[in-house]
TORSEKOL-786707 format. One line per field, with one value per atom (N, C-alpha, C, O): residue in three letters; chain; atom name; z, x, y. Coordinates in Angstrom, 3 decimals, decimal comma. Atoms other than C-alpha are relative to their C-alpha. Layout:
N
res (ALA_...)
chain (A_...)
atom (CA_...)
pz (Z_...)
px (X_...)
py (Y_...)
// end
This chain:
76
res (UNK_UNK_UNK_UNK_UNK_UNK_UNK_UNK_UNK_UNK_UNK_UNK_UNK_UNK_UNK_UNK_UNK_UNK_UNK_UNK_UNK_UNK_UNK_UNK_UNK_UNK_UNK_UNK_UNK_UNK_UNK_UNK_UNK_UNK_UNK_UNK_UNK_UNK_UNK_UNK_UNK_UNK_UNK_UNK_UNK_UNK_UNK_UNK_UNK_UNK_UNK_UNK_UNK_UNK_UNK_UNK_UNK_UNK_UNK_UNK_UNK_UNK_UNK_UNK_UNK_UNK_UNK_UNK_UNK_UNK_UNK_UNK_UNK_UNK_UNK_UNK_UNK_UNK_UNK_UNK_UNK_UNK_UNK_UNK_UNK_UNK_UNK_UNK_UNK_UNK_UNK_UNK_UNK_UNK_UNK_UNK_UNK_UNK_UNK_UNK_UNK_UNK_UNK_UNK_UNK_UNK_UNK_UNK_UNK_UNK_UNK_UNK_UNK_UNK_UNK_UNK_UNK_UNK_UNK_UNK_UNK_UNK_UNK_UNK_UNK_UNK_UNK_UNK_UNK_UNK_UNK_UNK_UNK_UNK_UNK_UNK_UNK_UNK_UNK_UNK_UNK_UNK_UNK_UNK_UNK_UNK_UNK_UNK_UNK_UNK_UNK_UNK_UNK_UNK_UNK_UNK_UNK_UNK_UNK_UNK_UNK_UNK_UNK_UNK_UNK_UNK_UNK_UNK_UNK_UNK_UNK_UNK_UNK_UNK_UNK_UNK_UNK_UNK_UNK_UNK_UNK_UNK_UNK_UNK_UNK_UNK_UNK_UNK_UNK_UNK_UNK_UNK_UNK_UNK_UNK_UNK_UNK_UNK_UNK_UNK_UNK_UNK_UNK_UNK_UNK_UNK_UNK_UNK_UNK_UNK_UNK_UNK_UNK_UNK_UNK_UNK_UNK_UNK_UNK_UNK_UNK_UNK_UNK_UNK_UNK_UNK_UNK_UNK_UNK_UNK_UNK_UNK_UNK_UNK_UNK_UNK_UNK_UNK_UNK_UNK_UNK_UNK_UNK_UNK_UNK_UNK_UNK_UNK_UNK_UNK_UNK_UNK_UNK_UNK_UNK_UNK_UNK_UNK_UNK_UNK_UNK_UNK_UNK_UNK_UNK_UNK_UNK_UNK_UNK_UNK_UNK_UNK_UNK_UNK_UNK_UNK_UNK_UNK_UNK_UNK_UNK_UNK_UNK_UNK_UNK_UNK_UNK_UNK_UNK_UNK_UNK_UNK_UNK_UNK_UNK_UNK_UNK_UNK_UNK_UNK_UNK_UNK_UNK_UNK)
chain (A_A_A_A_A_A_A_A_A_A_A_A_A_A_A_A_A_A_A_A_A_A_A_A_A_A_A_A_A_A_A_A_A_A_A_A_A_A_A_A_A_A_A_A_A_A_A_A_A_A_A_A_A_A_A_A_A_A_A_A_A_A_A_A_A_A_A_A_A_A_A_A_A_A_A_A_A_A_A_A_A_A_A_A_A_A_A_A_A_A_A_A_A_A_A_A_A_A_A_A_A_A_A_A_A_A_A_A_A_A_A_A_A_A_A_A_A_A_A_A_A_A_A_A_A_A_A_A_A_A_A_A_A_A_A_A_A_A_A_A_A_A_A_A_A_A_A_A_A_A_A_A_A_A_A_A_A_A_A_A_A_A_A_A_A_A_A_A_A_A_A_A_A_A_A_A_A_A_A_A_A_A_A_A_A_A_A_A_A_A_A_A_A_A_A_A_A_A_A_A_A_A_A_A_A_A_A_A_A_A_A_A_A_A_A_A_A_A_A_A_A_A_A_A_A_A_A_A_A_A_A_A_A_A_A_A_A_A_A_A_A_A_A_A_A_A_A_A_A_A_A_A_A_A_A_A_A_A_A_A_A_A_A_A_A_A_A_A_A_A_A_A_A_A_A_A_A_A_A_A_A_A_A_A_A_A_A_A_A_A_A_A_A_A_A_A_A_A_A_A_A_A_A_A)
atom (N_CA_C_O_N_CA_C_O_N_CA_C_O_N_CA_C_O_N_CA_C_O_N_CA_C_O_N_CA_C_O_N_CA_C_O_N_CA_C_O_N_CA_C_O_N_CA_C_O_N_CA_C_O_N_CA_C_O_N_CA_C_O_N_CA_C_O_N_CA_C_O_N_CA_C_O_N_CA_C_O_N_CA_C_O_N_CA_C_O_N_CA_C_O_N_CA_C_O_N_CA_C_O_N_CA_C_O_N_CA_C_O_N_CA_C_O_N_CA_C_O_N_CA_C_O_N_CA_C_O_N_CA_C_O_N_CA_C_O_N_CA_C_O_N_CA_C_O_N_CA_C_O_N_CA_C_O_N_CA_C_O_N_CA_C_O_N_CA_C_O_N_CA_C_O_N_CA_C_O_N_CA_C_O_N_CA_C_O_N_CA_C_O_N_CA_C_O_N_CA_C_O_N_CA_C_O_N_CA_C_O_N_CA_C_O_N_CA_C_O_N_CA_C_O_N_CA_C_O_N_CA_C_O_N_CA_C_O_N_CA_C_O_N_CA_C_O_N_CA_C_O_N_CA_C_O_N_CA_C_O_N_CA_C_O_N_CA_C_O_N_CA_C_O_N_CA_C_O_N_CA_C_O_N_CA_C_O_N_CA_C_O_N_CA_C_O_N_CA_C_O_N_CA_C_O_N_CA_C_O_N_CA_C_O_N_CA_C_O_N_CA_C_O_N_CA_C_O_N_CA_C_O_N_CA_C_O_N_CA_C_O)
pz (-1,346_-22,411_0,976_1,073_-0,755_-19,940_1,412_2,161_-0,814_-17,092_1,542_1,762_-1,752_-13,022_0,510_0,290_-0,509_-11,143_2,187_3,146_-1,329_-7,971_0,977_0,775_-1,481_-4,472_0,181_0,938_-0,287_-4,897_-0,939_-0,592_1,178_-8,199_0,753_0,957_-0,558_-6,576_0,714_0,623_-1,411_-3,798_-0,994_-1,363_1,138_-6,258_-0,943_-1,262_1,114_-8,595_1,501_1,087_-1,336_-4,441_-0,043_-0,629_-0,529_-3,607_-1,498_-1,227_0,989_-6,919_-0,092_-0,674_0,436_-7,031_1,130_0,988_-0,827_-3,606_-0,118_-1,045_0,216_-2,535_0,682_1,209_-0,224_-1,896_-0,788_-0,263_0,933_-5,033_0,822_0,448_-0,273_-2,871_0,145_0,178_0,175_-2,779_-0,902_-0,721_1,308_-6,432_-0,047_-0,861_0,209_-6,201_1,106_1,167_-0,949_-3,077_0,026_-0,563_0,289_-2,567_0,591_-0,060_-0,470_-0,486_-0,892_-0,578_1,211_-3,721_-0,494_-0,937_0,520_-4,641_0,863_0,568_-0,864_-1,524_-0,122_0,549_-0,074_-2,132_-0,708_-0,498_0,957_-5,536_0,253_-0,297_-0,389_-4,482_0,745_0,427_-0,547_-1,881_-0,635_-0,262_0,251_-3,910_-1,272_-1,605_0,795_-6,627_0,561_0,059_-0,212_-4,260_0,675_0,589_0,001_-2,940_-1,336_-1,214_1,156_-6,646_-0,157_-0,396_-0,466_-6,318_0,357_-0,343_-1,343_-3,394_-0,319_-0,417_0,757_-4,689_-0,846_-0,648_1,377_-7,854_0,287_-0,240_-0,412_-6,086_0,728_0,991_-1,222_-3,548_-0,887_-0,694_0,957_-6,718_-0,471_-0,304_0,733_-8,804_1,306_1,030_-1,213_-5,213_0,079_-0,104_-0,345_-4,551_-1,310_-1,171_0,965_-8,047_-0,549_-1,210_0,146_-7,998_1,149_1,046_-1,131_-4,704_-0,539_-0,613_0,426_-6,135_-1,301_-1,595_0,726_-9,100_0,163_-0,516_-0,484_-7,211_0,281_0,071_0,119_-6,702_-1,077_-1,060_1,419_-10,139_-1,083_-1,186_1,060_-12,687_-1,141_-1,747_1,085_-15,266_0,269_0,621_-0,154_-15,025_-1,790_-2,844_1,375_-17,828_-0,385_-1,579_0,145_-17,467_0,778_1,651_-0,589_-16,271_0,928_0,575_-0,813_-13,347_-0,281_0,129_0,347_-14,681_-1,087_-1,125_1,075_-17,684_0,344_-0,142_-0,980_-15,266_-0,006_-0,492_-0,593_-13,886_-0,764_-0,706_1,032_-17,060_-0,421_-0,424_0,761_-18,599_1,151_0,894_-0,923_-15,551_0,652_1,048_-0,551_-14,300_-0,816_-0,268_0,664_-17,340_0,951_1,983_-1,384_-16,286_-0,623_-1,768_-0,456_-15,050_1,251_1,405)
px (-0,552_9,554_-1,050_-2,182_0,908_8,077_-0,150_0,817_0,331_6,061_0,630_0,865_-0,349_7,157_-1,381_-1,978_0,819_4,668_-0,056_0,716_0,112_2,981_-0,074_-0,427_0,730_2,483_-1,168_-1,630_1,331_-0,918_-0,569_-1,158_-0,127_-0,967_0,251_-0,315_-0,469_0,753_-0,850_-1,080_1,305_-1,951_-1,122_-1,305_0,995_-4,735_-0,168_-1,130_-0,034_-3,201_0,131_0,181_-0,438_-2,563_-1,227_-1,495_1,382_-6,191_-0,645_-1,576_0,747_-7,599_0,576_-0,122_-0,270_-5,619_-0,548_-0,469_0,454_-7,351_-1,480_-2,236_1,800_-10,704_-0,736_-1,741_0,230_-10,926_-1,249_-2,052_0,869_-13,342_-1,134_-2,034_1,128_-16,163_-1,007_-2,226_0,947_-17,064_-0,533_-0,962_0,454_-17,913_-0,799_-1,214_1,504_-21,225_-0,827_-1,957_0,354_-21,761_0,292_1,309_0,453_-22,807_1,664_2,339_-1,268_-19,374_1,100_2,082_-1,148_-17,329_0,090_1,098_-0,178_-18,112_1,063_2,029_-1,115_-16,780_1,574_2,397_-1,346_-13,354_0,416_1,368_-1,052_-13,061_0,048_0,947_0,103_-13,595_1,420_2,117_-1,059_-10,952_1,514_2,580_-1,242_-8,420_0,170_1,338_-0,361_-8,781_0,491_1,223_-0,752_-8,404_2,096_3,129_-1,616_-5,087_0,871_1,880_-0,803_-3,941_0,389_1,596_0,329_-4,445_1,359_2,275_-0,572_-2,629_1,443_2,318_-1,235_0,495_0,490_1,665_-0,265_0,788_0,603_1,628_-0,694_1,241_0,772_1,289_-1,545_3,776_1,364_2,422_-0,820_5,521_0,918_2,108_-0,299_5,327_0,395_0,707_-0,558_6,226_1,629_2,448_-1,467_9,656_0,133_0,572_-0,987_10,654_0,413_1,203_-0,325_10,364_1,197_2,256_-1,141_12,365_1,220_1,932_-0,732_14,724_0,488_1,582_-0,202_14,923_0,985_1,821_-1,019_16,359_1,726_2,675_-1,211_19,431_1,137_2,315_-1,101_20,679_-0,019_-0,901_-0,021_21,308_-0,802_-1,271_1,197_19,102_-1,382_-1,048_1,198_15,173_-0,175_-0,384_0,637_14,568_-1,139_-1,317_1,258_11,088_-0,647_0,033_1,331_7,918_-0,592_-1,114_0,565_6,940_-1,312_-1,526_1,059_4,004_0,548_0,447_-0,276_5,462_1,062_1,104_-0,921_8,236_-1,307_-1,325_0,917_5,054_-0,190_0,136_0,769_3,293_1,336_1,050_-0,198_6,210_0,847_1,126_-0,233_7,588_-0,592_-0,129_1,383_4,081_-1,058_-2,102_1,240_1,868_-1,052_-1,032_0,846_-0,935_-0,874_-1,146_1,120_-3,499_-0,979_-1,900)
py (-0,005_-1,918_-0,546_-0,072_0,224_-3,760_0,468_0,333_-0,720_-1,828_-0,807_-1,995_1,144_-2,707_0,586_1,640_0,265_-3,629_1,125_1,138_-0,498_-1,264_-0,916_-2,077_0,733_-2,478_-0,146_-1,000_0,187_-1,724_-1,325_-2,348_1,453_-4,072_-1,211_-2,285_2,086_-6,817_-0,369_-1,575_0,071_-6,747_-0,508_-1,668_0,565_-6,750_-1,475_-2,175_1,473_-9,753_-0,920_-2,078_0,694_-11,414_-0,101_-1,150_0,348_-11,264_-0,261_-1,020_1,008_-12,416_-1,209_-2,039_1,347_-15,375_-1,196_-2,416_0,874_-16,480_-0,473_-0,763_0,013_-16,913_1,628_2,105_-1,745_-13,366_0,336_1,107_-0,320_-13,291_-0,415_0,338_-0,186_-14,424_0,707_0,542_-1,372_-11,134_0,915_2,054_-0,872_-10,333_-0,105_0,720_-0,475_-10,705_0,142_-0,345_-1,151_-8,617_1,074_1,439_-1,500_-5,058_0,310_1,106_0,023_-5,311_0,287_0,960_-0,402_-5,163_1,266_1,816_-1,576_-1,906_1,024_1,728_-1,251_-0,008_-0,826_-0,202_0,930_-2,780_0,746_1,498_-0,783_-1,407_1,636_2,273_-1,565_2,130_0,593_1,557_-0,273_1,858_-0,350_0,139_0,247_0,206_1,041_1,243_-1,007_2,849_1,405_2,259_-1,246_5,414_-0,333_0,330_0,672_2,943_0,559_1,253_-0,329_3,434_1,115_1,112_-1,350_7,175_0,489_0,922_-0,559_8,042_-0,536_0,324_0,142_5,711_0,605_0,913_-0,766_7,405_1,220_1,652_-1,306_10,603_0,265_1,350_0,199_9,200_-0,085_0,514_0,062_7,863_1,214_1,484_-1,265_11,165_1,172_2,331_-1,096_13,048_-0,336_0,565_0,863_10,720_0,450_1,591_-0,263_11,207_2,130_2,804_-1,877_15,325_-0,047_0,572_-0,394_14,898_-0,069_0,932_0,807_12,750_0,558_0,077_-0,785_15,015_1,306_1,901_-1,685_18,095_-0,591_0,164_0,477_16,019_-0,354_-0,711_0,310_15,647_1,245_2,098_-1,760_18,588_-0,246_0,717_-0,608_17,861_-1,263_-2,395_1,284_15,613_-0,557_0,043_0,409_13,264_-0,193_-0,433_0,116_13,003_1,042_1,580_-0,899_15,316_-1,099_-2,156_1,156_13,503_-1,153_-2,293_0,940_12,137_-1,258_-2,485_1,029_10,917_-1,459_-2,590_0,964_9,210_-1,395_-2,526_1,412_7,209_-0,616_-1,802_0,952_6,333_-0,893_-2,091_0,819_4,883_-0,895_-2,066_1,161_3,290_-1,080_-2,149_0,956_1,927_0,342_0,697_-0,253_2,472_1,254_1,925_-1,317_4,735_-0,513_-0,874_0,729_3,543_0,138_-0,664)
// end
């Protein structure tokens, strides 16, 4: 099955395909990736939040919210 792609993902594969990379070999890249891991983060748990909501509306859940994520957006 193939995974769908986050907002934060799409962003990420958006700025590598520019010249965005100028900044891989500055100290600058570190706090980038720092922030976009905590970006990934913070989605994940908006994800796995919307689908508990979204859960109380139907009579039975087919997945454990997490497992929802992984196999809807890999985990990662």
């Amino acid at each position: 099955m193939e995974k769908t792609q986050t907002a934060v993902e799409w962003l990420i594969d958006e700025l590598t395909k520019t010249q965005f990379l100028w900044l891989s070999d500055k100290p600058e890249m570190n706090d980038l990736i720092e922030i976009i891991k905590q970006a990934k983060e913070m989605e994940k748990e908006q994800i796995i939040d919307a689908y508990n909501i979204g859960s109380y509306d139907t009579s039975e859940k087919q997945f454990r919210p997490e497992q929802y994520y992984n196999e809807t957006y890999g985990s990662k």
